[in-house]
Structure formats: structure tokens, C-alpha cells
N, C-alpha and C positions, 0 to 999 in steps of 0.2 A: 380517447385519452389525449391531453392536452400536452404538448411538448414540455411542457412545465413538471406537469402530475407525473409525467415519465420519466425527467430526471431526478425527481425526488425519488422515485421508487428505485433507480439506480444505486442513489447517495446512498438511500438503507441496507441496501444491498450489500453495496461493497462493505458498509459499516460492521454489518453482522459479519462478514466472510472474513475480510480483515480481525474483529474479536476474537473469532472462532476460527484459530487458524491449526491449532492442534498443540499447540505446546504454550506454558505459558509466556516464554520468550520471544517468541513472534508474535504471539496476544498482544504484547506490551508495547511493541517495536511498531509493527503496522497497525494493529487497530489503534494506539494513541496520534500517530499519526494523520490515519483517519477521519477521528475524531476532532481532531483539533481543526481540521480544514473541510471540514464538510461541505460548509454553506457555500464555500468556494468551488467546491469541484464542479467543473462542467464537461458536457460530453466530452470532449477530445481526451482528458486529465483523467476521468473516469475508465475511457478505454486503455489510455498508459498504463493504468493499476489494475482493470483487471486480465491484462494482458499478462502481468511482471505476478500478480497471484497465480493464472495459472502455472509455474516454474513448481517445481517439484520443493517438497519443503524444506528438506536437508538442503539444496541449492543454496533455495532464496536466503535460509538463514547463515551458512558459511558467505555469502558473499557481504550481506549485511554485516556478520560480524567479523569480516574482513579476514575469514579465515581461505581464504580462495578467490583468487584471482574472478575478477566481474568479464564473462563472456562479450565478444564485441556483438553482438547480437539482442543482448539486456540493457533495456532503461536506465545508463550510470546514473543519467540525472535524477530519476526518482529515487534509485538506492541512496543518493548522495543527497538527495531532501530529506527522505528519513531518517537518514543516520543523522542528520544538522538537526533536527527536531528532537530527537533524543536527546542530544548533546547540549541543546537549549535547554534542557529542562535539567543538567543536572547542576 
């Protein structure tokens, strides 16, 4: 497998995981997010996100939606891409 073909398979990855994240307010949050930057994400960016997916979902979504303080341990900067991505868009 070609380091290319590998991260495309990556990109999909995270795409469905991000969609299918169990509610549909994180659906919308992370997978439009996603979506919107796919062609961009490369390994290192792709490990950031599915490092900050693994997080429990109740977590990821209180801190997204700034209902709870963002642990010093979490990605501020990808919570703080996503939430600007939303925010673009309204």
C-alpha cells in the first residue's frame, strides 16, 4: 500500500467516524468539519483528530459546546478549529 492510498483510507476513516459519532449534534460539529477539510488533512492533523475522537462523547461535546472547561491535556487548538468552522458557517 502506497503512503498516498494510506492516507486516503485514513481521510475516510476519520470522515465516517466523525459522521457517525452518535448524536446528531456532534454529527454536525465534527463530521462537517471533517468534511469540509479532508483533502487537507495529512498524517500528523489526522492523528490530532483521531486522538481528540477517542474522548468520551459526553466530554468532547460539553467542551465543544463550551459547557466545561477544555482539559490541559486536549487539542484546544482543534476544539477551537471546530468551533470557528461552525461559526463560519452560521
Amino acid at each position: 500500500m502506497t503512503e498516498k492510498h494510506d492516507l486516503e483510507t485514513r481521510r475516510k476513516r476519520a470522515l465516517y467516524r466523525a459522521q457517525h459519532r452518535g448524536t446528531q449534534e456532534m454529527d454536525i460539529l465534527i463530521g462537517g468539519y471533517v468534511a469540509a477539510h479532508l483533502s487537507g488533512l495529512d498524517a500528523a492533523m489526522l492523528d490530532r483528530l483521531e486522538t481528540l475522537m477517542d474522548h468520551e462523547e459526553t466530554d468532547l461535546q460539553a467542551w465543544l459546546m463550551g459547557q466545561r472547561d477544555i482539559p490541559g491535556d486536549v487539542d484546544r487548538g482543534l476544539i477551537d478549529a471546530i468551533r470557528d468552522h461552525k461559526l463560519g458557517q452560521v
